[in-house]
Residue frames as qw, qx, qy, qz and C-alpha x, y, z in Angstrom:
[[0.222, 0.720, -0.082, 0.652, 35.22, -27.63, 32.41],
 [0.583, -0.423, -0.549, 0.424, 36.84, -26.75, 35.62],
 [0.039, -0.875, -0.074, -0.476, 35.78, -23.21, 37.02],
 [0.604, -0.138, -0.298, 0.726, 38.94, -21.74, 39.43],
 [0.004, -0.971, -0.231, -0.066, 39.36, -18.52, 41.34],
 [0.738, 0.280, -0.136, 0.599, 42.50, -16.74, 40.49],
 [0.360, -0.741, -0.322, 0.466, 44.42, -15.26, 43.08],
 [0.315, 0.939, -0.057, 0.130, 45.18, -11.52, 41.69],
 [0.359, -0.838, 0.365, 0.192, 48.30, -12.08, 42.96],
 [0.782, 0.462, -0.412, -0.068, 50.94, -12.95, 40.44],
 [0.983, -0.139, -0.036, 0.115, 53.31, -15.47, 41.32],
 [0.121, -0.919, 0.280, 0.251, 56.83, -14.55, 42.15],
 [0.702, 0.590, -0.397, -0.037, 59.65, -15.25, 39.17],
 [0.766, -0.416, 0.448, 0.200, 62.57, -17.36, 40.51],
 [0.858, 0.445, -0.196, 0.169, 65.61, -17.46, 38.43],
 [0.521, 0.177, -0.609, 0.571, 68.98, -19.17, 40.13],
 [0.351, -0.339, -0.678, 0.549, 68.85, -17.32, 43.63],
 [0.143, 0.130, 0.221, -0.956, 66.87, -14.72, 42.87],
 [0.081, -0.521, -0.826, 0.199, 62.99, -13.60, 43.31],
 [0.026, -0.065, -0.263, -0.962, 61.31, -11.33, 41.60],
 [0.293, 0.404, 0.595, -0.630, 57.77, -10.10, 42.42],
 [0.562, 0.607, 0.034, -0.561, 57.37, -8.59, 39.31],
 [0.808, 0.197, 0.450, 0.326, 57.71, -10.58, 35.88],
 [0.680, 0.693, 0.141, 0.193, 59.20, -7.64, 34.45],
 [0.636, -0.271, 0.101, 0.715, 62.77, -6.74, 33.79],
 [0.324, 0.923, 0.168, 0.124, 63.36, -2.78, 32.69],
 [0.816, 0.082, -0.097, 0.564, 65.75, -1.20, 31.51],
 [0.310, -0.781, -0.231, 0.490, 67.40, 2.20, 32.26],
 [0.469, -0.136, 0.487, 0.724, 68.85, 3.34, 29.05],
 [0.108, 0.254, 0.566, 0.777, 67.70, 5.98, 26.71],
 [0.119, -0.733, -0.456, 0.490, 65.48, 7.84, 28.84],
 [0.065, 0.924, 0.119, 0.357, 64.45, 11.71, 27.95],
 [0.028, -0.645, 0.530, -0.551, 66.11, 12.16, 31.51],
 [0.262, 0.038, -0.898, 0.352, 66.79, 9.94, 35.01],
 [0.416, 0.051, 0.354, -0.836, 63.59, 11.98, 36.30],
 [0.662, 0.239, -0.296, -0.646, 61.69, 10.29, 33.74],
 [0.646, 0.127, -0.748, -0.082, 62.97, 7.02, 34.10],
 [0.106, 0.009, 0.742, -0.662, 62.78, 7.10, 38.23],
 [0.604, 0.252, 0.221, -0.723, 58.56, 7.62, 36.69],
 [0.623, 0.185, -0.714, -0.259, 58.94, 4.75, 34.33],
 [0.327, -0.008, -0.927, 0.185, 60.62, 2.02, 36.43],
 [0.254, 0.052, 0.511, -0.819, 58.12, 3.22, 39.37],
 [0.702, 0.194, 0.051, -0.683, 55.01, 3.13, 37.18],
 [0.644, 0.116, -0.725, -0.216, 56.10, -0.81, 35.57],
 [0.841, -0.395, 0.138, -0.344, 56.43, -1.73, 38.98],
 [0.880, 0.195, -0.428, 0.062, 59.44, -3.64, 38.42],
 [0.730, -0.671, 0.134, -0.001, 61.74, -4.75, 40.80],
 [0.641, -0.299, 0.386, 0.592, 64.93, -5.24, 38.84],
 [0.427, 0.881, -0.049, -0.196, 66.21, -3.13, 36.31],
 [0.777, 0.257, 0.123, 0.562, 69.39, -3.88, 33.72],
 [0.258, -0.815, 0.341, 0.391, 72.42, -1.20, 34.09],
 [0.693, 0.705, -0.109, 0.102, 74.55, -1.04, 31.08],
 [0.556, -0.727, 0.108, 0.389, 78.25, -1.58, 33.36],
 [0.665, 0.453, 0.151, 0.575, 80.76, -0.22, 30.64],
 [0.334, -0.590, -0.420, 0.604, 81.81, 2.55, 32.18],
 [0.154, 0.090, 0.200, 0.964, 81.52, 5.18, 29.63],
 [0.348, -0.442, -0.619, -0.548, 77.44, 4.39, 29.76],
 [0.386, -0.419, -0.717, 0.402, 77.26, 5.09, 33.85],
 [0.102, -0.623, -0.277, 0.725, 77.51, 8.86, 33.62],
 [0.493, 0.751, 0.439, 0.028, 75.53, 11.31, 31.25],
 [0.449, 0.593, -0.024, 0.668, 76.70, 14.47, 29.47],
 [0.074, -0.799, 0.251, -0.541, 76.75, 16.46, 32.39],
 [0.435, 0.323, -0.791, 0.283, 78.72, 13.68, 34.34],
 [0.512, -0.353, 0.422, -0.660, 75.92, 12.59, 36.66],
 [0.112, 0.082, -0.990, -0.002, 75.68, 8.72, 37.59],
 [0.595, -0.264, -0.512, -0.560, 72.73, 6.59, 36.73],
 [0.634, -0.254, -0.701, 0.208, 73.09, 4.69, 39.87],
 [0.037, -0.183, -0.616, 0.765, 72.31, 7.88, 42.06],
 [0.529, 0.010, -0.187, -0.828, 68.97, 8.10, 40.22],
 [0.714, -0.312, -0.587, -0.218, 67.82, 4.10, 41.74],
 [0.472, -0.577, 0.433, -0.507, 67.06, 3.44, 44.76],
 [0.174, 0.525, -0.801, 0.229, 69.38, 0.89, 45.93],
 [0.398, 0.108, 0.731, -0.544, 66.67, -0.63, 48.80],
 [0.580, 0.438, 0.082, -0.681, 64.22, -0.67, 45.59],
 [0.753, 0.516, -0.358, -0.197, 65.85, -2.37, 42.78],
 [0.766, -0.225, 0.555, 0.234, 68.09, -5.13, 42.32],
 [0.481, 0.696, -0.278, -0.455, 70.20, -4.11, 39.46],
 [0.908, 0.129, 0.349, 0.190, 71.08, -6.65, 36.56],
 [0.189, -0.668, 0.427, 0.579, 73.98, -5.74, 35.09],
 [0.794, 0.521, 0.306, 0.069, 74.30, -6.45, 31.50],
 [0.423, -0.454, 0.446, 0.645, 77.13, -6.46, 28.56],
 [0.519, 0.760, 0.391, -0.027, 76.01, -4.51, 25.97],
 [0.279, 0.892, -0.281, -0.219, 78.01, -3.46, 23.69],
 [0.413, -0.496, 0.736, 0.202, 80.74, -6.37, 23.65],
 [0.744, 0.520, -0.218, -0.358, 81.19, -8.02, 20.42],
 [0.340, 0.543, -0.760, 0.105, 83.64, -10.80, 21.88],
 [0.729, -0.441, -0.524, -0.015, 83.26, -13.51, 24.19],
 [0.626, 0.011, -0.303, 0.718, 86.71, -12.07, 26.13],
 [0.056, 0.303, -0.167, 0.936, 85.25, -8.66, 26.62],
 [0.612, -0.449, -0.182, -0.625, 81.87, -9.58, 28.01],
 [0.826, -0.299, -0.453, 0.152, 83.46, -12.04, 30.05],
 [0.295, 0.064, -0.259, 0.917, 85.72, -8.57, 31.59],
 [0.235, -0.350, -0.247, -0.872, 82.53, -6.69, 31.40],
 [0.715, -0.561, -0.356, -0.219, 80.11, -8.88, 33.69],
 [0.716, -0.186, -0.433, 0.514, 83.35, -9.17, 36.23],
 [0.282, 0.221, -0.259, 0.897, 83.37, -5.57, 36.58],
 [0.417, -0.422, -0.099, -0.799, 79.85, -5.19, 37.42],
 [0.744, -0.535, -0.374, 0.140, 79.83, -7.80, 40.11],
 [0.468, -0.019, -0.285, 0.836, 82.92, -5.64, 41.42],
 [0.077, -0.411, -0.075, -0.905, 80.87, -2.53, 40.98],
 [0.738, -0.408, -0.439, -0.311, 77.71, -4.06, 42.63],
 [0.712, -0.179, -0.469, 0.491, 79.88, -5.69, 45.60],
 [0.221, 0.165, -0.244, 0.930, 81.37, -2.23, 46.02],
 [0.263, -0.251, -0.220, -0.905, 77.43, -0.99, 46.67],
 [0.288, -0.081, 0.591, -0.750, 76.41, -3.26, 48.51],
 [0.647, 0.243, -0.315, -0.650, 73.38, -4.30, 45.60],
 [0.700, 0.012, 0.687, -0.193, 72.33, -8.28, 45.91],
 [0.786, 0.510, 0.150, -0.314, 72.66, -8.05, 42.08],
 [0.274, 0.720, -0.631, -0.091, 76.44, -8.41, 41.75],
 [0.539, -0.198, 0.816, -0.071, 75.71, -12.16, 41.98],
 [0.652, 0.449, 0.611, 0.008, 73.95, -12.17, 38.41],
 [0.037, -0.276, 0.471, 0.837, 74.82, -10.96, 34.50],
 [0.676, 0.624, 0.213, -0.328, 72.77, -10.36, 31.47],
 [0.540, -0.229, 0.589, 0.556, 75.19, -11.98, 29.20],
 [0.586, 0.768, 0.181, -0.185, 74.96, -10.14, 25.80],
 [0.351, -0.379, 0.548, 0.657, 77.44, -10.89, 22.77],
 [0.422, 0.703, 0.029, -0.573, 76.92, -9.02, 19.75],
 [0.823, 0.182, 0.502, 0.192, 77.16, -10.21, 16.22],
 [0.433, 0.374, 0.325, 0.753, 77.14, -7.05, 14.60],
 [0.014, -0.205, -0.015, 0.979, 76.64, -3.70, 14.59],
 [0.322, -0.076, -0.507, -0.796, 73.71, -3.59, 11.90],
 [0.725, -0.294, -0.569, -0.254, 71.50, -6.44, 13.31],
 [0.240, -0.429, 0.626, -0.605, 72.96, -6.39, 17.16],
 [0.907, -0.107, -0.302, -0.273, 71.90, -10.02, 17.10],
 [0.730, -0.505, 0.454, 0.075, 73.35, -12.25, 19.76],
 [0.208, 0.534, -0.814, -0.101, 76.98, -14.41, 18.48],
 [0.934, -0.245, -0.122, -0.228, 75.98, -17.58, 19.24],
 [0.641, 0.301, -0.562, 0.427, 79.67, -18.99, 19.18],
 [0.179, 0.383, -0.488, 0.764, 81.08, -16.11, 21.58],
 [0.702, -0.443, 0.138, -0.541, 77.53, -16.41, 23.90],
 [0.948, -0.109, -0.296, -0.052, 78.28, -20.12, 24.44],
 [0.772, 0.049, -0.352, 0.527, 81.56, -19.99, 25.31],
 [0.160, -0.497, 0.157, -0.838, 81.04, -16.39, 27.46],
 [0.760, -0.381, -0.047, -0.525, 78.13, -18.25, 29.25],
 [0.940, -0.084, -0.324, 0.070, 80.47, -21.35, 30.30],
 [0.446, 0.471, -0.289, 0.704, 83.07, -19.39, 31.56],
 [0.328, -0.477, 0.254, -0.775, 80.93, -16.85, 33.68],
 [0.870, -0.371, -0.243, -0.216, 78.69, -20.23, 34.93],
 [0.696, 0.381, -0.453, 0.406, 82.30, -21.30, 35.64],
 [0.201, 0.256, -0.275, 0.905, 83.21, -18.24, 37.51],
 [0.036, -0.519, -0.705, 0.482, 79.84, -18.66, 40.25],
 [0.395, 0.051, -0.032, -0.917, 77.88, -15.65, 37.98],
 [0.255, 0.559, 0.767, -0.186, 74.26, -16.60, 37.59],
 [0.151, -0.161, 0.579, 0.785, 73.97, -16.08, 34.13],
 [0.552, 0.650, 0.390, -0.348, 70.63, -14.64, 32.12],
 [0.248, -0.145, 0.561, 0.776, 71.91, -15.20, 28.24],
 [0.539, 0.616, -0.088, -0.567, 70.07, -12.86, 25.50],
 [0.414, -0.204, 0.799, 0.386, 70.06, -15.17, 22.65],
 [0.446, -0.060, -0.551, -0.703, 68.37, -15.67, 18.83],
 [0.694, -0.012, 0.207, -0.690, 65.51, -17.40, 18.77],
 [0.577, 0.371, -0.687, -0.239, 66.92, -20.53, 17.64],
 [0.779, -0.517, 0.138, -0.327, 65.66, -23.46, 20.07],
 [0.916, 0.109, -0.292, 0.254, 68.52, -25.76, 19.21],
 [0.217, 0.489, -0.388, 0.750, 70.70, -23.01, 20.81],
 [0.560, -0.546, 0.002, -0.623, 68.68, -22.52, 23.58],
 [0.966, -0.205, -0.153, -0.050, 68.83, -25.91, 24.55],
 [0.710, 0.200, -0.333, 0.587, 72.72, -25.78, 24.46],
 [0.063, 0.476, -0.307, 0.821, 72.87, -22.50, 26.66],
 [0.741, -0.397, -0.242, -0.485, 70.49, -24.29, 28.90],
 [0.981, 0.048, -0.182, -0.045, 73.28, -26.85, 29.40],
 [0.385, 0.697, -0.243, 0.554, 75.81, -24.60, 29.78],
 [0.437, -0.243, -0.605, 0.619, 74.38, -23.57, 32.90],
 [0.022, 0.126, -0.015, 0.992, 72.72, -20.68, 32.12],
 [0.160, 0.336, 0.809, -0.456, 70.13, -20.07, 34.61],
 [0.452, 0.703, 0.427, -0.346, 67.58, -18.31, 32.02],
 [0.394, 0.150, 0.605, 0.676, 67.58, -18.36, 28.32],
 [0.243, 0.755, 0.145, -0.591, 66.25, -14.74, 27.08],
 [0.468, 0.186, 0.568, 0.651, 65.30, -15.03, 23.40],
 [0.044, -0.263, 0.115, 0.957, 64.97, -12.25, 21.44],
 [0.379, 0.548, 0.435, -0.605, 61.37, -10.94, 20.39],
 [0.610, 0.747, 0.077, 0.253, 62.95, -9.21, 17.24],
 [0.597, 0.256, -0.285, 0.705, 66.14, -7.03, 17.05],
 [0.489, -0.198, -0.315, 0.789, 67.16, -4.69, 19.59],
 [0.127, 0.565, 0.165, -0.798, 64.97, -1.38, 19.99],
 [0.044, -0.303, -0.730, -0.611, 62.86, -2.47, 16.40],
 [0.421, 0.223, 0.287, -0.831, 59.67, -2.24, 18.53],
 [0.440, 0.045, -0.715, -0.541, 58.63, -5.43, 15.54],
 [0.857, -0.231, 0.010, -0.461, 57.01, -7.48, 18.49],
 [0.770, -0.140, 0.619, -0.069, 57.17, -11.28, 18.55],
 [0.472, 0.523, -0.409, -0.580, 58.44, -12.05, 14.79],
 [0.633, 0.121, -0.745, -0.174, 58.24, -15.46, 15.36],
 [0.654, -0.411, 0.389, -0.502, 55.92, -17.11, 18.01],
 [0.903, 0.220, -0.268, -0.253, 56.34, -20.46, 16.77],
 [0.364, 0.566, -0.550, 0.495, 60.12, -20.32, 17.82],
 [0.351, -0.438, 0.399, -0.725, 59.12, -18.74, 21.23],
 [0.790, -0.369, 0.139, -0.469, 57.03, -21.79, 21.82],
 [0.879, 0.246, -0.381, 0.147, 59.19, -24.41, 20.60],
 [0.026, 0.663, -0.482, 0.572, 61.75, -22.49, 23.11],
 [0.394, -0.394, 0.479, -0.678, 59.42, -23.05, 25.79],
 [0.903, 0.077, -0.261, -0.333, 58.64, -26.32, 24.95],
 [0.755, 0.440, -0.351, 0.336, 61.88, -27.66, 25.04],
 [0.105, 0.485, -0.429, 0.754, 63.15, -25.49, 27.83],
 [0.467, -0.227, 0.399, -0.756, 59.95, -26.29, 29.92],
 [0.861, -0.011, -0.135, -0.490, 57.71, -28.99, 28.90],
 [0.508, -0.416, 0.744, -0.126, 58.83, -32.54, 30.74],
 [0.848, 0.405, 0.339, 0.038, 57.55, -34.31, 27.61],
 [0.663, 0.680, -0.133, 0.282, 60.63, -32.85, 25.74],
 [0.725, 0.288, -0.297, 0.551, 62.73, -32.85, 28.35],
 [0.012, 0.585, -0.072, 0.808, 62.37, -29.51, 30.13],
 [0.379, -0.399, -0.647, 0.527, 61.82, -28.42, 33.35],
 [0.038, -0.802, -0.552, -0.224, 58.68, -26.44, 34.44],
 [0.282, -0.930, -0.067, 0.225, 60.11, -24.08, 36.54],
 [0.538, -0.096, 0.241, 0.802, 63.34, -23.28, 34.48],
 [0.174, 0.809, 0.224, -0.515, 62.44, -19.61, 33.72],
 [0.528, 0.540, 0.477, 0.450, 61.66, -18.37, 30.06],
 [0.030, 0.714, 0.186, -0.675, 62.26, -14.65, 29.85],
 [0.501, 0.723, 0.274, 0.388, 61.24, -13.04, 26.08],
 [0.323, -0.698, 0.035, 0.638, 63.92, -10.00, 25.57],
 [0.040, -0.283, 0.364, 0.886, 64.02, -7.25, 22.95],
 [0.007, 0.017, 0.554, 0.832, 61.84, -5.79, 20.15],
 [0.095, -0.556, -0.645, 0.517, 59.44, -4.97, 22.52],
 [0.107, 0.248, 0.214, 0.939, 56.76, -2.05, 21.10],
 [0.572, -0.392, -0.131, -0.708, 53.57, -2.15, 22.29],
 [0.549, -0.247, 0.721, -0.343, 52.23, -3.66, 25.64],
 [0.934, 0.213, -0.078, -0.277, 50.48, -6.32, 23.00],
 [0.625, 0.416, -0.657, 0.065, 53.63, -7.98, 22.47],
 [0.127, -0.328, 0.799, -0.487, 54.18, -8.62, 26.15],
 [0.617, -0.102, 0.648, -0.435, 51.01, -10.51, 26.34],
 [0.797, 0.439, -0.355, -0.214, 51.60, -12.41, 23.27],
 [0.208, 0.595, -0.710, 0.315, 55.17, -12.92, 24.87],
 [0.454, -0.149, 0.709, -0.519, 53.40, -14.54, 28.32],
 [0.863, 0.264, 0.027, -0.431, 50.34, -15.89, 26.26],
 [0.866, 0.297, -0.384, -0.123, 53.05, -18.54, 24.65],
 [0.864, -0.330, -0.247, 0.288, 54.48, -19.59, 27.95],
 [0.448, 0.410, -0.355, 0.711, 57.37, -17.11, 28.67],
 [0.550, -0.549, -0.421, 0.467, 57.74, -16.47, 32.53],
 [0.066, -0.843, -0.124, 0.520, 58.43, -12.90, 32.13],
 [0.506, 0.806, 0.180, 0.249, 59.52, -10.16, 29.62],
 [0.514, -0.435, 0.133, 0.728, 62.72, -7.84, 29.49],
 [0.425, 0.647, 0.331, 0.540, 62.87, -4.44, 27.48],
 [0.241, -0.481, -0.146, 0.830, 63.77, -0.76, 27.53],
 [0.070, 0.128, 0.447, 0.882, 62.94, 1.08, 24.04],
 [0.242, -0.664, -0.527, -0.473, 59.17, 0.49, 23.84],
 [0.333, -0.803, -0.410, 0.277, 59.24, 2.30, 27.28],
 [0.526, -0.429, 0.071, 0.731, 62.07, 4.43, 27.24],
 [0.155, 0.016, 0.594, 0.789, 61.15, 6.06, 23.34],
 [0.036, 0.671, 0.740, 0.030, 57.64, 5.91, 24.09],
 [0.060, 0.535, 0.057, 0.841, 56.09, 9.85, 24.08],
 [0.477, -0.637, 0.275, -0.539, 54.76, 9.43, 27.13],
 [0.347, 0.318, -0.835, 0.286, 57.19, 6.53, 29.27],
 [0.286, -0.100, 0.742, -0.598, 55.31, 6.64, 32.10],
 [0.620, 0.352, -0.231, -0.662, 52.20, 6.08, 30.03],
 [0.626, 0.416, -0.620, -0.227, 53.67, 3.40, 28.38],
 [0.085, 0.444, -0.727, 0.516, 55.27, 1.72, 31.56],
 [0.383, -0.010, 0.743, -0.549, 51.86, 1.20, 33.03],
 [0.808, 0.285, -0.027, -0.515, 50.47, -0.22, 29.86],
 [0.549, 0.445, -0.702, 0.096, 53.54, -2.77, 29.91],
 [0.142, -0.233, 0.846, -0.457, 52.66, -3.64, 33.32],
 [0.502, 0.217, 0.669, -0.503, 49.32, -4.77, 33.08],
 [0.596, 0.523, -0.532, -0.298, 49.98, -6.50, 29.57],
 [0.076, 0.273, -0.929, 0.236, 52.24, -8.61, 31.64],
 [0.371, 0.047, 0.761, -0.530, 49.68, -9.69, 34.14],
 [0.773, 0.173, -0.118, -0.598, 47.05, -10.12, 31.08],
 [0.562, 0.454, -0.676, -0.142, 49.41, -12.68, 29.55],
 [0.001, 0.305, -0.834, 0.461, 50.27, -14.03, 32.67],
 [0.538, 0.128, 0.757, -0.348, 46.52, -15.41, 33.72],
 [0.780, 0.484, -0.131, -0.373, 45.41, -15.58, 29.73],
 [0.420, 0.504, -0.751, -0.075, 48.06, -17.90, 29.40],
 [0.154, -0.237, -0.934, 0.219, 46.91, -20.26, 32.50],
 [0.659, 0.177, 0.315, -0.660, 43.32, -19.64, 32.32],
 [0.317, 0.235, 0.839, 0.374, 43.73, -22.36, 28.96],
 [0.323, 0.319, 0.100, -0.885, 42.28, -20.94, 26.14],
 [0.824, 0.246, 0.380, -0.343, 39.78, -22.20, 23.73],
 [0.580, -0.096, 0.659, 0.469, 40.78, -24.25, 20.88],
 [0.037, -0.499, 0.324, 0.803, 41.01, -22.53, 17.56],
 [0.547, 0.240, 0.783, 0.174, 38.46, -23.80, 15.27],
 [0.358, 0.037, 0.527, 0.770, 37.20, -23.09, 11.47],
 [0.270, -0.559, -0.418, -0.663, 33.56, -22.54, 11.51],
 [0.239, -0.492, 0.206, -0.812, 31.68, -20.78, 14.15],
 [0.344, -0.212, -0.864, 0.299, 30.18, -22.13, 17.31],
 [0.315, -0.779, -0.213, -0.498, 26.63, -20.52, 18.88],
 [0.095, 0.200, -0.686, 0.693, 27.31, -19.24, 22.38],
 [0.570, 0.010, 0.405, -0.715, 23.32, -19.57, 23.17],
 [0.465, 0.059, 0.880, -0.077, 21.63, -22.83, 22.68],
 [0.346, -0.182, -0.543, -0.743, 19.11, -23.44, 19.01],
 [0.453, -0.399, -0.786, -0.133, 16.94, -25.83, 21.32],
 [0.304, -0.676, -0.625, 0.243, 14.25, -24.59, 24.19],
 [0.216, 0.018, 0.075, 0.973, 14.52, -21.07, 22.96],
 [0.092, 0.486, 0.617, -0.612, 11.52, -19.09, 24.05],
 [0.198, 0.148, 0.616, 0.748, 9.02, -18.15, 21.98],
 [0.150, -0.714, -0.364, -0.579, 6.76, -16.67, 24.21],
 [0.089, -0.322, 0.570, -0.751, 6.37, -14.82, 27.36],
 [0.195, -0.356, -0.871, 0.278, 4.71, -17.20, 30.39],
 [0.010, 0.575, 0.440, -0.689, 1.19, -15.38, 31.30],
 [0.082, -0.164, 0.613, 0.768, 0.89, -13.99, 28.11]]
């Protein structure tokens, strides 16, 4: 058994040219209000947050812009195409938010959260329209994060594409079910990571959606994923901020329970104190 001292500092993510302190990605969507979320993102600690760039989704009902509620010096914003149910519109969609970004100055209008929808009901990823969205944008210099099923054969292909981080999905979109299939997740990260199948250690895993409870994040880390991406379980929570700082320090469990190695799973029990040289009386006595 080798006995290590871990530094409390986590390691910083890397995916394509960026560098992330924190392993989590939050989003900004579905807040009570921007006050609240300015006390969210603050209290996860993250360092990037997803933007929704459609423009109907920038300003609220009373026509104030999300982007004067971050702080610009603070975040790095990922843009993301939510809502696009084509390959053609998400591939219009990420192009405006590197324009937008550019316009702002932001170091994030060099990356996309590629999301194509499948459907309305299930807002599962397209696989088709992702593939051929994700080759384009790779095409087109974006540094590309694709949301995708959990399906590892996909993975692999969007890997190939070019896409600098494969984000499978947890469960659907704002369920809050967790991890509905770790098995997947690891095979993911096998495959994606492990040099015995092929993979490359540092190619970053992020888990994304159906986030509910910090537990899932350190389930999410616990089976190898480099970091975590969500908005609902914070954003819906009854108390966000609350929530926010039980999603941060979920992460970080996962993050050294996952390299500390745990023990090996076994059927019957195991004493932790020895049967043999067990005292049976007191010396002096």
């Amino acid at each position: 058994m080798t006995t290590t001292t871990l530094d409390t500092a986590i390691t910083p993510m890397t995916i394509g040219p960026f560098t992330l302190n924190s392993r989590l990605i939050v989003g900004t969507g579905k807040y009570e209000s921007y006050e609240v979320m300015q006390q969210a993102l603050a209290a996860s600690a993250c360092d990037a947050v997803t933007v929704a760039v459609r423009r109907e989704r920038l300003l609220d009902d009373q026509g104030r812009s999300l982007l004067d509620y971050l702080d610009l010096d603070k975040y790095t914003i990922l843009p993301n195409t939510a809502g696009c149910f084509d390959a053609a519109d998400a591939i219009r969609v990420a192009r405006l938010g590197r324009d937008l970004l550019e316009q702002l100055g932001n170091p994030g209008a060099g990356w996309v959260k590629l999301e194509v929808l499948g459907d309305r009901a299930t807002l599962l990823p397209d696989p088709v329209g992702t593939l051929e969205a994700c080759k384009e944008l790779v095409a087109d210099g974006f540094c590309v994060l694709c949301y995708s099923s959990d399906d590892p054969i996909m993975a692999v292909r969007l890997r190939d594409a070019g896409a600098a981080s494969v984000m499978p999905a947890g469960s659907p979109i704002g369920t809050g079910r967790g991890i509905a299939n770790p098995a997947a997740i690891r095979i993911i990260r096998d495959l994606l990571k492990d040099p015995e199948h092929g993979g490359d250690p540092n190619y970053p895993l992020v888990v994304d959606a159906g986030v509910g409870t910090p537990s899932d994040i350190t389930i999410a880390m616990e089976l190898g994923a480099d970091g975590v991406l969500l908005n609902t379980g914070i954003a819906h929570a009854t108390d966000a901020v609350a929530m926010a700082t039980g999603m941060r320090l979920a992460c970080e469990a996962g993050y050294y329970g996952y390299r500390a190695g745990r023990i090996g799973k076994k059927l019957y029990a195991t004493a932790s104190s020895p049967w043999t040289g067990v005292i049976t009386s007191i010396p002096g006595e």
